[in-house]
C-alpha positions as CSV (number, residue, x, y, z in Angstrom):
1,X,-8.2,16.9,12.6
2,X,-7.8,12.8,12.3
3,X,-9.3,11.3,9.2
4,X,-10.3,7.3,8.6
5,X,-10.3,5.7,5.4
6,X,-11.8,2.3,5.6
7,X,-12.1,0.1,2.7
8,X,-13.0,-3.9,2.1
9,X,-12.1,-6.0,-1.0
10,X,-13.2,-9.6,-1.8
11,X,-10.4,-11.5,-2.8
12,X,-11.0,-15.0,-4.7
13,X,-7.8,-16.2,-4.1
14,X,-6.3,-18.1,-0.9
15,X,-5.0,-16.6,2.2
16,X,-1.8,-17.5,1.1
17,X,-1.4,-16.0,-1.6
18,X,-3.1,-12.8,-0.5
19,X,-0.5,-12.9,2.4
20,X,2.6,-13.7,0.2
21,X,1.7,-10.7,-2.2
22,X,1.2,-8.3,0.5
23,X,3.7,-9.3,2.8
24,X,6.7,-8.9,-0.1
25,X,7.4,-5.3,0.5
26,X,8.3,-4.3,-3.5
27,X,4.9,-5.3,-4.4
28,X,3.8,-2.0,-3.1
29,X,5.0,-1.0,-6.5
30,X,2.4,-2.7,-8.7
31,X,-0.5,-1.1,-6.6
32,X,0.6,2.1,-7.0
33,X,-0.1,4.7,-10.3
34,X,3.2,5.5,-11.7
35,X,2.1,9.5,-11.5
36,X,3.1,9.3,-8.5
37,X,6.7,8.5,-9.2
38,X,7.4,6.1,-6.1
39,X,10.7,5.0,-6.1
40,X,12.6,3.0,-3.1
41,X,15.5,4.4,-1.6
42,X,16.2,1.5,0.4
43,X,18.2,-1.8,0.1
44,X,15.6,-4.6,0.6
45,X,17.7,-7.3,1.7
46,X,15.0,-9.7,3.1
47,X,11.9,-8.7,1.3
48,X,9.2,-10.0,3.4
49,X,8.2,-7.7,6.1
50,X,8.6,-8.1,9.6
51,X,7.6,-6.2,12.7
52,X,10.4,-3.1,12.8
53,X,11.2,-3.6,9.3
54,X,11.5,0.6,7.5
55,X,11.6,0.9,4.4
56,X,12.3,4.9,2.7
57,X,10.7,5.7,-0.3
58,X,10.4,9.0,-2.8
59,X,6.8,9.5,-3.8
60,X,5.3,12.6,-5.2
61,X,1.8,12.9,-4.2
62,X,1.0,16.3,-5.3
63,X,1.9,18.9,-8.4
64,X,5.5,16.1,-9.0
65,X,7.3,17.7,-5.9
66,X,9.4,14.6,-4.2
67,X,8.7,13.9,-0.5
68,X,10.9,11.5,1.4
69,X,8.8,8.9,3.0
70,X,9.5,5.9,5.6
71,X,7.7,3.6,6.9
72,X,7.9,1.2,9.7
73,X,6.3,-2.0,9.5
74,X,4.6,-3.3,12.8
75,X,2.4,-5.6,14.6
76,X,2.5,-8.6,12.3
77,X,0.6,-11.0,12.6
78,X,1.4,-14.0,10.2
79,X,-1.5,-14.5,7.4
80,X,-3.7,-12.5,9.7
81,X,-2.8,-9.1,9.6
82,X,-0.1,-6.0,9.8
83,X,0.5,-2.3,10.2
84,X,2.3,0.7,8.5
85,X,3.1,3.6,9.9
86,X,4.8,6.7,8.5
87,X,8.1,7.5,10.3
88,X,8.7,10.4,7.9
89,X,6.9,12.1,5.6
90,X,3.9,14.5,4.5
91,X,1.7,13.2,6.9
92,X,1.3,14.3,11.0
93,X,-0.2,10.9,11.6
94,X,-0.3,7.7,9.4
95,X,-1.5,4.4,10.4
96,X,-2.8,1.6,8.0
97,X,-3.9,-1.5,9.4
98,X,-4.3,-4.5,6.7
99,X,-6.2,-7.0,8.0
100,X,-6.7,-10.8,5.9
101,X,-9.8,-12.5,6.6
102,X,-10.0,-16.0,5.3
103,X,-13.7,-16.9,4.0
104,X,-15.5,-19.2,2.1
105,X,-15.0,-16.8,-1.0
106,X,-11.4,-16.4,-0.6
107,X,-10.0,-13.5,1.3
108,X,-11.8,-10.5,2.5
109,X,-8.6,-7.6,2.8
110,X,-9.7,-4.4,4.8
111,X,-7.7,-1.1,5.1
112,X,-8.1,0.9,7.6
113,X,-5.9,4.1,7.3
114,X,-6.0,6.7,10.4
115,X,-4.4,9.9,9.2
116,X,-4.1,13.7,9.8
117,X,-2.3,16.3,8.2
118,X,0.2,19.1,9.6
119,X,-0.4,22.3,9.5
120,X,-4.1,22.4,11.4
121,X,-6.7,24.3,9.8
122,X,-4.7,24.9,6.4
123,X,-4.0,21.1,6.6
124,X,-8.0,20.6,7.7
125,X,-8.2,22.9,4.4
126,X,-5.9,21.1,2.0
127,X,-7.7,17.7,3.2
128,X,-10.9,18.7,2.0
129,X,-9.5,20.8,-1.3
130,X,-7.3,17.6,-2.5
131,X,-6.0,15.5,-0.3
132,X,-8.8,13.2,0.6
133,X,-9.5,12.9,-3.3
134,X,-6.0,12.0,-3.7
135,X,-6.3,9.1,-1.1
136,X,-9.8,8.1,-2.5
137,X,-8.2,8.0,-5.9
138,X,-4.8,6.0,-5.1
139,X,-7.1,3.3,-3.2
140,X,-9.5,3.0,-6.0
141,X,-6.2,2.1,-7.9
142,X,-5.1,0.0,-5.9
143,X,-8.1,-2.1,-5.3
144,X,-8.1,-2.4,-9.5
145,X,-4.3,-3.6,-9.4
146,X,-5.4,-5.9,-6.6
147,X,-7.7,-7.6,-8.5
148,X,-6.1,-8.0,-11.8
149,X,-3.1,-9.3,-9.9
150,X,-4.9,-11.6,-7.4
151,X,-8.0,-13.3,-9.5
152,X,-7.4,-15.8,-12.1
């Protein structure tokens, strides 16, 4: 089964600056809890993504076990938008779209993640046992780090 996590976040900042934060690939790392033990595994030479840009990561989502995951970077759209998906990793399906919508506030940032899980029903059955708490839990993080980081 496909899941959707959609979330929006107010950002009193420029569109500039939300695009420069999220655009530098090893900022991933301050929007992330450290229990998850993310750690890059590859050499960033350019760090500012760019459509076909992978990047391989360790992360351990769930009970500390280390998954291999990479990502491809594609459809960017400069100061706009631009989308992740998982090349490798726990997931069947992964898909989040960042989207950058310049307002009279600042910046309204929406994630929309499209995701499914391996393993049919017992995947179905681990989303609903932890998985989707886990997701609703890192983006509640994340939109905490965002803010600290991006309001002044």
């Amino acid at each position: 089964m496909k899941y959707q996590l959609y979330r929006e976040q107010q950002l009193e900042c420029t569109i500039e600056n939300a695009w420069n934060f999220f655009a530098a690939a090893k900022n991933i790392f301050k929007i992330t809890p450290e229990e998850m033990h993310f750690k890059l595994l590859s050499s960033l030479e350019n760090d500012i993504i760019y459509e076909g840009m992978t990047i391989d990561y360790s992360v351990a989502p769930l009970f500390g076990i280390p998954l291999r995951w990479t990502t491809e970077i594609q459809e960017v759209v400069h100061q706009k938008s631009f989308t992740d998906i998982q090349k490798r990793g726990p997931y069947k399906i992964w898909h989040h779209r960042h989207d950058f919508i310049a307002n009279e506030n600042g910046v309204l940032m929406i994630d929309t993640v499209d995701y499914e899980l391996p393993m049919g029903k017992l995947g179905d059955w681990m989303h609903h046992l932890i998985v989707k708490d886990k997701i609703t839990a890192l983006f509640d993080y994340r939109q905490k780090e965002i803010h600290s980081i991006l309001h002044p």
